[in-house]
C-alpha positions in Angstrom: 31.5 -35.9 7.3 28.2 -33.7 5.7 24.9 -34.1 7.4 22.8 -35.9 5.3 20.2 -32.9 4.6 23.2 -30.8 3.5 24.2 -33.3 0.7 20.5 -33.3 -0.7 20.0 -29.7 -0.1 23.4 -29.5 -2.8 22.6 -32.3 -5.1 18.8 -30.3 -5.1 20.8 -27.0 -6.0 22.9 -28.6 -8.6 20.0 -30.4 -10.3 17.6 -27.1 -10.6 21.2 -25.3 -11.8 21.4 -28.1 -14.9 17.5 -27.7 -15.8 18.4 -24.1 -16.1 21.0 -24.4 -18.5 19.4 -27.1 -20.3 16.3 -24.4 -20.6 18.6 -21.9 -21.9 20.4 -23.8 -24.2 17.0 -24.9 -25.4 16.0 -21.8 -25.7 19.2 -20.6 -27.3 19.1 -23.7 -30.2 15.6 -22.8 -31.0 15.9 -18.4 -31.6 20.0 -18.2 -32.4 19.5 -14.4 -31.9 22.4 -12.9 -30.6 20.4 -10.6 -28.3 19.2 -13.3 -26.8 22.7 -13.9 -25.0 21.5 -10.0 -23.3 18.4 -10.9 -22.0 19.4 -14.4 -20.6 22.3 -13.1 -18.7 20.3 -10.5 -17.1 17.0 -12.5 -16.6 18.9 -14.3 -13.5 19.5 -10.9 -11.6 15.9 -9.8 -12.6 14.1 -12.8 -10.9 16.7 -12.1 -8.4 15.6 -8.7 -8.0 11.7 -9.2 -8.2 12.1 -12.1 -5.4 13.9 -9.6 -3.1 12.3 -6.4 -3.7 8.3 -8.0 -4.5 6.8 -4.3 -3.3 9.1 -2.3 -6.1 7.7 -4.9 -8.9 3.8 -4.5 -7.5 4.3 -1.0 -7.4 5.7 -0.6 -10.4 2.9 -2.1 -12.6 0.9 -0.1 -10.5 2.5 3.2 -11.9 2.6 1.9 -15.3 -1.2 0.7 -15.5 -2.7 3.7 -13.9 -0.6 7.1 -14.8 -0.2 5.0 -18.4 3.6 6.1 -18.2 3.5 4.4 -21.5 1.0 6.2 -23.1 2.8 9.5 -21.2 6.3 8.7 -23.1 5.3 6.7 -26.1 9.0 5.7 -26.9 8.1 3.4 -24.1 5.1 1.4 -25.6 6.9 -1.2 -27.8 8.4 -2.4 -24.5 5.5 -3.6 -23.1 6.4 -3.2 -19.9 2.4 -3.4 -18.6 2.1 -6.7 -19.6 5.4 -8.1 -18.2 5.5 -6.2 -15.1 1.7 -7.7 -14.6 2.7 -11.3 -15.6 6.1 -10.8 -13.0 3.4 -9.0 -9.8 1.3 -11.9 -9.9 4.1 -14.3 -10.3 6.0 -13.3 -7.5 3.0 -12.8 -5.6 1.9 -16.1 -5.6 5.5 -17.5 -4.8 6.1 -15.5 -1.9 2.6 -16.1 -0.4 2.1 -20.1 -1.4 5.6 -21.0 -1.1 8.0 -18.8 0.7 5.5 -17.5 3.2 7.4 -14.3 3.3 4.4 -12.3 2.6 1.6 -13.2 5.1 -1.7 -11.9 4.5 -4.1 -10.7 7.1 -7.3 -9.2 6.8 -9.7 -6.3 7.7 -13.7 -4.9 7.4 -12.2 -3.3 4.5 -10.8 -6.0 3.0 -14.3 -8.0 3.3 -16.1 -5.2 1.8 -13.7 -4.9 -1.0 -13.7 -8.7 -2.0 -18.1 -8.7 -1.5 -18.0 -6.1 -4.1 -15.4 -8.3 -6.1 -17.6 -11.3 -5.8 -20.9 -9.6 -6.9 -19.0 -7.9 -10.2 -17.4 -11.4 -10.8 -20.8 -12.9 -10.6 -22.2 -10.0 -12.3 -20.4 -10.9 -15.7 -21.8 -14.2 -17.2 -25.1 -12.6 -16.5 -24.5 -9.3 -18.0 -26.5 -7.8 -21.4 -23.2 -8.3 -23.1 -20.9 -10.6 -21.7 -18.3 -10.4 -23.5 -17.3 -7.2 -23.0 -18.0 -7.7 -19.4 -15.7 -10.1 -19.2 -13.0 -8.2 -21.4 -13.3 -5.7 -18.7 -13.0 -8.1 -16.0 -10.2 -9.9 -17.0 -8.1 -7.2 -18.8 -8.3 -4.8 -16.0 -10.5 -5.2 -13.0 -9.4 -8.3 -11.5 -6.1 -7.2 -11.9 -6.9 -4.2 -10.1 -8.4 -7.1 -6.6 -5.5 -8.6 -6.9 -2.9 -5.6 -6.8 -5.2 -4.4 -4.5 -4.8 -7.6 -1.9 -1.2 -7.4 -2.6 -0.3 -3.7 -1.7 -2.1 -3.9 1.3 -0.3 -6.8 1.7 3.5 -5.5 0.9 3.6 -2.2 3.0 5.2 -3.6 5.9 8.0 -1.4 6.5 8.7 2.9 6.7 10.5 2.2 3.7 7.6 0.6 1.8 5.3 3.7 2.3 8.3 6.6 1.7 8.9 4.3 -1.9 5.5 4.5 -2.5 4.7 8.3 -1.9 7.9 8.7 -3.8 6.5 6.9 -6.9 3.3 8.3 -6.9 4.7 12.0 -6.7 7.3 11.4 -9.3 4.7 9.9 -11.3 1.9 12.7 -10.9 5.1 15.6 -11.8 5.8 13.7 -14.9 2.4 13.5 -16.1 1.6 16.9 -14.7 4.6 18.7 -16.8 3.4 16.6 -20.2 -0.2 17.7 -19.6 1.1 21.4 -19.1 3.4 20.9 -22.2 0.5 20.0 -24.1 -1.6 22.8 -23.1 1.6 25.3 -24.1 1.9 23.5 -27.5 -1.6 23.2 -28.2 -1.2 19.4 -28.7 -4.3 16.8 -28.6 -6.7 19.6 -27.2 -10.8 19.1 -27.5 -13.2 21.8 -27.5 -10.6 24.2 -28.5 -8.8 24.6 -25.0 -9.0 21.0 -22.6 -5.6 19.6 -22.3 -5.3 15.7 -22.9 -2.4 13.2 -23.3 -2.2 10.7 -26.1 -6.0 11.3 -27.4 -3.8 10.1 -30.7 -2.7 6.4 -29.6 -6.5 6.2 -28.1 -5.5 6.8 -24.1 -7.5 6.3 -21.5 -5.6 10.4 -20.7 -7.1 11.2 -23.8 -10.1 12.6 -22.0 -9.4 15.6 -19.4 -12.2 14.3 -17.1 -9.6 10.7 -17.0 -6.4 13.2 -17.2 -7.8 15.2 -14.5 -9.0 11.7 -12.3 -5.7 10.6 -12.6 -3.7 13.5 -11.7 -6.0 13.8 -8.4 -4.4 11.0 -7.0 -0.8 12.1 -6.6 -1.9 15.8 -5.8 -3.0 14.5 -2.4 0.7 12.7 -2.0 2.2 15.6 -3.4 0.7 18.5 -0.4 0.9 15.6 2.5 4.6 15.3 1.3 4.7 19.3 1.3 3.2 20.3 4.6 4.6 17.0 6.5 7.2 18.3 9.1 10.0 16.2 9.8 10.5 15.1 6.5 13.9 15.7 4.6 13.5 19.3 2.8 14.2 17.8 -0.4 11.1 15.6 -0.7 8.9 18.3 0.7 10.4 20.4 -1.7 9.4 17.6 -4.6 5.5 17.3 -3.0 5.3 21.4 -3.3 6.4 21.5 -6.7 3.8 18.4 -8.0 1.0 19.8 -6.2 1.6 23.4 -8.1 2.1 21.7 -11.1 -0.5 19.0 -10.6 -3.2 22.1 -10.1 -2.3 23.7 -12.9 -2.7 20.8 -15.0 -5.9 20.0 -13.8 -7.2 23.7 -14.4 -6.0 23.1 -17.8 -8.5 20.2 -17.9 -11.3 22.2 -17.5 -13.0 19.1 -15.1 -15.9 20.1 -13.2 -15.1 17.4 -11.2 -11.6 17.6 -11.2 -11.9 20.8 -9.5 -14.3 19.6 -7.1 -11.7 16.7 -6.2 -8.8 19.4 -6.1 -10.6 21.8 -3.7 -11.8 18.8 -1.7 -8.5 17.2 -1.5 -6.8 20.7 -0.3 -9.6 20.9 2.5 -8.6 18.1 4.2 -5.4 19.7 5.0 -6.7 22.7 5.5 -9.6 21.4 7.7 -6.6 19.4 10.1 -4.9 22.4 10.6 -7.1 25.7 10.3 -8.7 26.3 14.1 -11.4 28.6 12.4 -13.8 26.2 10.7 -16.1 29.3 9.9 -13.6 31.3 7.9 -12.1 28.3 6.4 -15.4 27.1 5.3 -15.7 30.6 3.9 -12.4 31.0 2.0 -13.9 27.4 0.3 -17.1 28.7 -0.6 -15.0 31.9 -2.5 -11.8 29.4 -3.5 -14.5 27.3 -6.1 -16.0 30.2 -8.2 -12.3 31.0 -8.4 -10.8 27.9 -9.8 -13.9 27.7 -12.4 -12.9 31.3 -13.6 -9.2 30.5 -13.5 -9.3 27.0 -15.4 -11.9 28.9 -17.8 -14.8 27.2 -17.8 -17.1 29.3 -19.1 -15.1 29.2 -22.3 -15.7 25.7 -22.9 -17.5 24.6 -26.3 -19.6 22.3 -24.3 -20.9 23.6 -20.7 -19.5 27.3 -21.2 -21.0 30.8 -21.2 -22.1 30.2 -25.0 -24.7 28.1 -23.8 -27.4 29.5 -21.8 -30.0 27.9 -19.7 -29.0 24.4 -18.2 -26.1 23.9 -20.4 -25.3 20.5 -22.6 -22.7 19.4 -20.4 -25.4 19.1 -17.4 -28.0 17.8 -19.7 -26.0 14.9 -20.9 -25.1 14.0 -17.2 -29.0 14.2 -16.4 -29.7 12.2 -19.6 -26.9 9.6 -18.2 -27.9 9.4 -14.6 -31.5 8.7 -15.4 -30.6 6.0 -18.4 -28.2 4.8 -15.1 -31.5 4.5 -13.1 -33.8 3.0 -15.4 -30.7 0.3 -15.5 -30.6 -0.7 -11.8 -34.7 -0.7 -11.9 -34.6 -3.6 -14.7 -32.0 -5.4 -12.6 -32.1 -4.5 -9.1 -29.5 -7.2 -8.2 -27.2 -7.4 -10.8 -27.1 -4.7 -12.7 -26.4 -4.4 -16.8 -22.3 -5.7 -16.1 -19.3 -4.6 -15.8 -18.4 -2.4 -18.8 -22.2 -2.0 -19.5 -23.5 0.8 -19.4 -22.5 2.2 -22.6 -23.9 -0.3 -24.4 -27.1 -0.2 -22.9 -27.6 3.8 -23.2 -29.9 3.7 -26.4 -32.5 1.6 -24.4 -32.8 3.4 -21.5 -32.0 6.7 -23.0 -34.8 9.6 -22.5 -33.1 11.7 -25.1 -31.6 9.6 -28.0 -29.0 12.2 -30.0 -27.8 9.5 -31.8 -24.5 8.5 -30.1 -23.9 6.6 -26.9 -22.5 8.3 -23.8 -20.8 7.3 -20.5 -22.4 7.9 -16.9 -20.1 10.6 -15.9 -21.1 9.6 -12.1 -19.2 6.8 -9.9 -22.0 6.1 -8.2 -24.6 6.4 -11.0 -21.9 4.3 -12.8 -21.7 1.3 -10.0 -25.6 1.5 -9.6 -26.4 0.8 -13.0 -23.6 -2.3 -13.9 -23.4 -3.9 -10.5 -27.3 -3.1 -9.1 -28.7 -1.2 -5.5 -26.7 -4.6 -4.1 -23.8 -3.6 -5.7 -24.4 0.0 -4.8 -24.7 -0.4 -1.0 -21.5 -2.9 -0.7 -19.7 0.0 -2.4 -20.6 2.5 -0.7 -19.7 0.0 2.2 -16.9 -0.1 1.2 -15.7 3.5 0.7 -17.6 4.2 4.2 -15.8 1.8 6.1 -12.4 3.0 4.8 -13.0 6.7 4.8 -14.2 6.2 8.9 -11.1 4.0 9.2 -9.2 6.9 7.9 -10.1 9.8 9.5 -10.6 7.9 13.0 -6.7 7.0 12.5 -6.2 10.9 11.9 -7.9 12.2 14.5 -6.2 8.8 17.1 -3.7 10.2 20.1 -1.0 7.7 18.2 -1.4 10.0 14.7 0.4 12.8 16.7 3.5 10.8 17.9 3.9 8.4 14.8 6.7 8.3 12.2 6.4 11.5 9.7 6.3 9.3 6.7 3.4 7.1 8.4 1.4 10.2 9.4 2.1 11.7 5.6 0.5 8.3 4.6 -2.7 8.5 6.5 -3.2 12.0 5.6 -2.8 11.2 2.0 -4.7 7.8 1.7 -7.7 10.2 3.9 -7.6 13.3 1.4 -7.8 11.2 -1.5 -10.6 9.5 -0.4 -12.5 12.4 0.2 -11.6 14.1 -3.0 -12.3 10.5 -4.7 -16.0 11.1 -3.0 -16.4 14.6 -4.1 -14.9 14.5 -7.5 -17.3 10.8 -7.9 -20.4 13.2 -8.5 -18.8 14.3 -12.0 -16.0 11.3 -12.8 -16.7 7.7 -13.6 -14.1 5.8 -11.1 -16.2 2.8 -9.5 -13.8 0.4 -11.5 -10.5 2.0 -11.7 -7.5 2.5 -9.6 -8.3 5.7 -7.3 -10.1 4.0 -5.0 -8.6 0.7 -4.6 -5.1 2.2 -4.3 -6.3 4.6 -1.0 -7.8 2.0 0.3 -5.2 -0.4 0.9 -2.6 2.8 1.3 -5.3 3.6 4.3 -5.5 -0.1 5.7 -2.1 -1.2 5.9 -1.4 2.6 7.1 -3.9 2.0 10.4 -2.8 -1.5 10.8 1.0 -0.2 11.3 -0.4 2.6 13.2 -2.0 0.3 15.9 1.1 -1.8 16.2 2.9 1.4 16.7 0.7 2.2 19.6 0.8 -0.6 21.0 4.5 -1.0 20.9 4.9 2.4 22.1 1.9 2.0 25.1 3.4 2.6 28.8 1.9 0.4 31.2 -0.4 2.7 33.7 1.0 2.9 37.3 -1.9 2.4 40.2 -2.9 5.8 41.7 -2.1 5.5 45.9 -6.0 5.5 45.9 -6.3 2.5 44.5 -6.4 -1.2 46.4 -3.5 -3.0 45.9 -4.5 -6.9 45.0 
């Protein structure tokens, strides 16, 4: 005879069973569309799928909403895979951490500073000079980027976890990499006569090199820890040397000041953790950067080239922006303008009005003037706090005997950071994903770092000079 829980544990399974075909048949009378009979029979194995595998579903809107892979291949865009794999991420998300409890959260310094800065931007947008585009900003992409944030951190539990994500980010920085270098060759959606961009037609976020070359920043430091990582398989080493080469020359073909400044930067770190000679490495720096101006061509630019002598326009308009940025965070010391306000606000606080508005071109100028000095300092908190984190975790006796694709991991969340703090002088990324995506790559990486130590600490034996108790 069946245990009473095992007969209501099947007459639960049959009923939710009959709701779903009642749904379906529902669905089914209302849109007879025979391709409808597709997408039902697979919709089972997808939810399947997202409920086993949540990290692969997080991940992949990750890819989608920051490389744009949509905007990169735009056969893709009427599939609107952003929007579902968002709507799917947060879905499964809360499932698994309010009613399977298979994901269990935890927390960090990081993580505090990360969700201050969260709660002063959220405050900041019913109070901002224009709202609504505050909150358009908010809503469409910044609290999407807390949340996927949280829930990375969150999902990279296991070696697998991080070697799929490094995996995904290289592959993802070679594919946009190779369309950016196609683009160059073909002479397709260049400004100022030579700076490569990628779907400037559809209106893309890539459409500006300083974006294209922000973006491709990230997966270049991936793509050399991948590279120079012994004990990897030669294959994926072989796949992190060939995005990195491709990745610089894409970003050459940018023409980014700060791009460059992020490349050289992000290259450094690797160079800095394994060069003895700090002297002649800072040397071969100090040489490498006149160099990658002359080769990515700068002084041929129509805006910040050799053509213009003096203090060029390029410079000008950032020191137009930066003090505009200022004169912002003096009229609202606490609060800023808002998210998303900058732009708008550029006419009144403008010392050089040419008649158009203009972005910040500065991360921190950028934060300073929508979120206030509070806002300022809990970011820079923030990216602090990690970066020590990081580079602590690198330099720990436990970096040296860990797991190559965990050690890969640190050294990749670390470089990026640092190139995210050099490039942030020139590129406006206080509210995209750069930053957010190293730092919970670099807090789940030193949290499974620590319970590798400590699963891997011998117990130390009493010297004979010690008193025995």
């Amino acid at each position: 005879m069946k245990s009473q829980p095992q007969a209501c544990q099947r007459g639960q399974q049959a009923l939710q069973g009959a709701l779903v075909c009642l749904a379906m048949g529902a669905v089914w009378w209302l849109f007879p569309d025979p391709r409808l009979v597709l997408v039902m029979a697979l919709l089972p194995l997808a939810a399947f799928a997202a409920l086993r595998l949540p990290f692969f579903l997080v991940l992949m809107f990750v890819a989608f909403s920051f490389f744009r892979l949509h905007e990169v291949l735009p056969w893709l865009e009427p599939l609107r895979l952003p929007q579902l794999l968002a709507a799917g991420a947060l879905a499964v998300l809360g499932w698994h951490v309010l009613l399977s409890r298979r994901i269990q959260p935890y927390w960090s310094p990081e993580l505090s500073w990360l969700s201050g800065f969260f709660l002063l931007v959220s405050i900041g947008v019913p109070l901002a000079s224009n709202s609504g585009e505050a909150m358009s900003k908010w809503s469409g992409v910044y609290v999407k980027i807390y949340c996927m944030t949280l829930a990375t951190c969150w999902l990279l539990r296991r070696q697998q976890d991080f070697s799929l994500a490094a995996r995904v980010f290289v592959l993802c920085g070679l594919l946009v990499a190779g369309v950016a270098i196609s683009n160059k060759l073909n002479g397709i959606g260049l400004v100022e006569e030579t700076r490569v961009t990628i779907g400037r037609e559809l209106g893309s976020v890539l459409g500006d090199p300083n974006d294209l070359a922000l973006v491709l920043l990230f997966p270049a430091s991936f793509a050399l820890a991948l590279a120079l990582r012994s004990g990897l398989p030669r294959g994926e080493r072989s796949l992190g040397l060939l995005t990195y080469v491709l990745v610089v020359f894409a970003v050459l073909f940018t023409q980014s000041r700060g791009g460059l400044l992020g490349l050289l930067a992000v290259s450094g770190v690797f160079a800095w953790l394994r060069v003895q000679n700090k002297a002649l490495l800072l040397s071969i720096a100090g040489v490498a950067l006149p160099l990658l101006f002359v080769a990515a061509g700068i002084s041929g630019r129509a805006s910040g080239g050799a053509a213009e002598s003096g203090v060029d326009e390029s410079t000008m308009g950032r020191i137009y922006a930066w003090q505009a940025a200022w004169g912002m965070a003096l009229d609202n010391p606490l609060k800023g303008v808002g998210l998303g306000n900058f732009y708008f606000n550029y006419f009144f606080y403008s010392a050089h009005w040419d008649g158009l508005n203009h972005a910040v071109h500065s991360t921190w100028f950028g934060v300073l003037a929508e979120t206030g000095f509070l806002g300022l300092g809990v970011f820079l908190g923030l990216v602090i706090s990690t970066l020590r984190r990081a580079w602590q975790a690198c330099a720990s006796p436990a970096f040296a005997s860990a797991p190559a694709i965990l050690a890969m991991s640190i050294e990749a969340a670390t470089a990026g950071l640092i190139g995210f703090v050099a490039s942030g002088t020139f590129l406006t990324q206080g509210f995209t994903w750069p930053l957010y995506l190293q730092t919970a790559i670099a807090v789940a990486s030193v949290r499974w770092l620590a319970e590798f130590a400590s699963q891997n600490a011998t117990p130390s034996t009493p010297s004979a000079a010690s008193p025995r108790p």
